[in-house]
C-alpha positions in Angstrom: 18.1 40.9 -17.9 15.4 38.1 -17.1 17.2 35.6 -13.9 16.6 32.3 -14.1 13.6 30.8 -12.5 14.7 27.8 -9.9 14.8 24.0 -10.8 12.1 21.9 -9.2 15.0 20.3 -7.0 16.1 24.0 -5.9 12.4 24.2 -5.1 12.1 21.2 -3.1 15.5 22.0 -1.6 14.2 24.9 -0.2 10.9 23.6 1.1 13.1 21.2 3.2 15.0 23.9 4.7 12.0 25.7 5.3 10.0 22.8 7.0 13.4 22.0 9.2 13.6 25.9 10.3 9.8 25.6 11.5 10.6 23.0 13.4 14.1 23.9 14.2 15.4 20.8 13.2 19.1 20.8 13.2 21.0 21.2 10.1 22.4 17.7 9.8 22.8 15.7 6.1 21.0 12.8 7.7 18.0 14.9 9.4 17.8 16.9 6.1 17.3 13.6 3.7 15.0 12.0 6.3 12.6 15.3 6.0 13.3 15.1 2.1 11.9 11.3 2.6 9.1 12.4 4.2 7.8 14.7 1.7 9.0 13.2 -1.1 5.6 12.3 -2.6 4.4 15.8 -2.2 4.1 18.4 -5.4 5.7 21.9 -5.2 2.2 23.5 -6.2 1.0 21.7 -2.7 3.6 23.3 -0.5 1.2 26.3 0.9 -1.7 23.6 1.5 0.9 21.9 3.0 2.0 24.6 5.5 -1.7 25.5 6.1 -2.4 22.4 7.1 0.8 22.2 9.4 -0.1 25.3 11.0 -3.7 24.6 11.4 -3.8 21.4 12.9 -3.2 21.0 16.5 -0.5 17.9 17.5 1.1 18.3 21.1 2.4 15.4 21.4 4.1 14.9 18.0 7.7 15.8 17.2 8.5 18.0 14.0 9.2 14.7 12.3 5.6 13.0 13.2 4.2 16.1 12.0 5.6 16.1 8.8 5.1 12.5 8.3 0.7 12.6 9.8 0.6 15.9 7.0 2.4 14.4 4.4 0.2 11.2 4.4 -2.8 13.1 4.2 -1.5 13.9 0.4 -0.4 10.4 -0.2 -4.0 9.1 0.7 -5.6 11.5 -1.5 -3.7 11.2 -4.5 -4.6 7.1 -3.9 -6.6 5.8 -7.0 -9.6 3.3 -6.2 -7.2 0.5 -7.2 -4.1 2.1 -4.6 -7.0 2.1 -1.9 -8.1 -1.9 -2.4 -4.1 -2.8 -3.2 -3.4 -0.8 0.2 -6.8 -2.2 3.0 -6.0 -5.8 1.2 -2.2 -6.1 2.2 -2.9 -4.7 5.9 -5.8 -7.2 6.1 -3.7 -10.1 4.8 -0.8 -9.1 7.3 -2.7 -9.4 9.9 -4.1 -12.8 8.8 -1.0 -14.1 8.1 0.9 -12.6 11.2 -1.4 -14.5 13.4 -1.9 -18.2 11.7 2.2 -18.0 11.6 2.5 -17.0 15.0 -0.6 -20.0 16.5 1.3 -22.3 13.5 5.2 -22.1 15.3 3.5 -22.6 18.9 2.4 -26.1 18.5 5.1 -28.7 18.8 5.3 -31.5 16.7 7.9 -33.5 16.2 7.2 -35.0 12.5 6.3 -31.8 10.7 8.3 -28.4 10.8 6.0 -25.3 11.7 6.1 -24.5 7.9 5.0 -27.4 6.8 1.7 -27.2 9.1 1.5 -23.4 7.5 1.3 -25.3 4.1 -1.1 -27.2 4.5 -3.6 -24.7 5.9 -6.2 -24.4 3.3 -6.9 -20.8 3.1 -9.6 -20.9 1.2 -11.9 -22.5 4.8 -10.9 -19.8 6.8 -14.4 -18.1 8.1 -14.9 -16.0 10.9 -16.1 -17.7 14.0 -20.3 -17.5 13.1 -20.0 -16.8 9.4 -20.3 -18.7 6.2 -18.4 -16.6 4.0 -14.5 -17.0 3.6 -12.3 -14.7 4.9 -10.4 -14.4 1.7 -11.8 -14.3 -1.7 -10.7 -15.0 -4.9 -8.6 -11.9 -5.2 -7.1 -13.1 -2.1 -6.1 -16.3 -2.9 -5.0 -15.8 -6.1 -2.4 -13.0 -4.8 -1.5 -16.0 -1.8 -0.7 -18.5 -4.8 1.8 -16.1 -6.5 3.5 -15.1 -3.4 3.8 -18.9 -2.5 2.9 -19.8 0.9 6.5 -20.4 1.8 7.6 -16.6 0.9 4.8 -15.7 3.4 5.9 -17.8 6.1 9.1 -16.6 6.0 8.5 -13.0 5.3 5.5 -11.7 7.3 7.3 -11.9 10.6 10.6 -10.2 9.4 9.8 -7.1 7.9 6.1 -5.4 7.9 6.8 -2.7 5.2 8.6 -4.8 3.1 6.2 -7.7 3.0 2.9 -5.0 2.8 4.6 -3.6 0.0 5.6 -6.4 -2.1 1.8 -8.1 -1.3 0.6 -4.4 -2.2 2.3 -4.9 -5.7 0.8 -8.2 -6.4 -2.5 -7.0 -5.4 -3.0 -4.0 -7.9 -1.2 -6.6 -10.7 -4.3 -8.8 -9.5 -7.0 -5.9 -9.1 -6.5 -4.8 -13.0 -6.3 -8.0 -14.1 -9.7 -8.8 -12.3 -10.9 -5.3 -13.7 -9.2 -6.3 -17.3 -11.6 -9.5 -17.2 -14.8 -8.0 -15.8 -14.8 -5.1 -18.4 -14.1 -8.1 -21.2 -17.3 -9.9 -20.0 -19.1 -7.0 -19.9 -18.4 -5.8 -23.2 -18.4 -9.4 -24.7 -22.5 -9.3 -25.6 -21.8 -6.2 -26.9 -19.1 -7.0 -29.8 -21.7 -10.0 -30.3 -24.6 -7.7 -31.4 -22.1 -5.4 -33.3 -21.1 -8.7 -35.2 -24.5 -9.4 -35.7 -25.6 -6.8 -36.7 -22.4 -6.5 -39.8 -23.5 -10.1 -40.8 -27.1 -8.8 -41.6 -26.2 -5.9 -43.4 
């Protein structure tokens, strides 16, 4: 009599337990979903690379949770696509941008306009590092700034950092493809010329 072969869920079940008995993580409903959080992104037919690379790598001064998290970021980077990647270094860079103008923008007092209307009126698109001519954001940039608003900025990018990297992240692929979108159309735009051309003759 042939037994039936376990779910994907018993599967991952079980690599939980597995990675909380390694670590001797207590068995606790919270601990157990936080580990299940952590790996939630990684495949069953990567568990064994993923234990190699546990057992391998040499973190003292991590906890079993830090661990799990360094190793299981590893796989989310390298399942990234080229757009991810961009989406991902543009968000972090435009944090940090952002983070800092609202922070210099709320120490200044001034009595006739509020700290967001000086953020505002900031034109983005003149920021240059201190020596260069080139903008520090570029079109991408700027475009992603216009749908977020600059008001949903101000008032987000010193709240939460995942949330606001995440929903800027989103915006930034939407932009990314439709950049992508329009450079592929220009490119391919002499082409369909010569192809209509070349019906016209024949």
């Amino acid at each position: 009599m042939q037994q039936n072969r376990p779910t994907e869920d018993q599967i991952r079940a079980k690599f939980v337990t597995s990675l909380m008995e390694y670590f001797k993580i207590e068995e606790d409903i919270n601990l157990r979903a936080h580990v299940a959080d952590l790996v939630r992104s990684i495949h069953p037919a990567q568990y064994r690379e993923f234990f190699r690379r546990l057992s391998e790598r040499n973190m003292p001064y991590k906890n079993g949770f830090e661990k799990i998290a360094l190793i299981a970021e590893e796989f989310e980077t390298q399942a990234l696509t080229p757009i991810d990647i961009e989406a991902q270094e543009r968000s972090e860079k435009l944090y940090r941008l952002m983070y800092d103008i609202r922070r210099e923008v709320s120490l200044v007092r001034d009595p006739d306009k509020s700290a967001l209307e000086r953020f505002e009126q900031i034109r983005f698109t003149s920021i240059k590092r201190l020596g260069e001519e080139a903008p520090l954001l570029d079109e991408t940039d700027i475009n992603v700034v216009k749908v977020l608003t600059k008001s949903w900025i101000y008032d987000y990018v010193s709240l939460d950092r995942s949330l606001f990297e995440a929903r800027v992240a989103h915006e930034y692929r939407t932009e990314i493809l439709r950049r992508e979108r329009s450079k592929n159309d220009t490119l391919a735009a002499p082409m369909k010329t010569k192809i209509l051309q070349s019906l016209k003759r024949s």
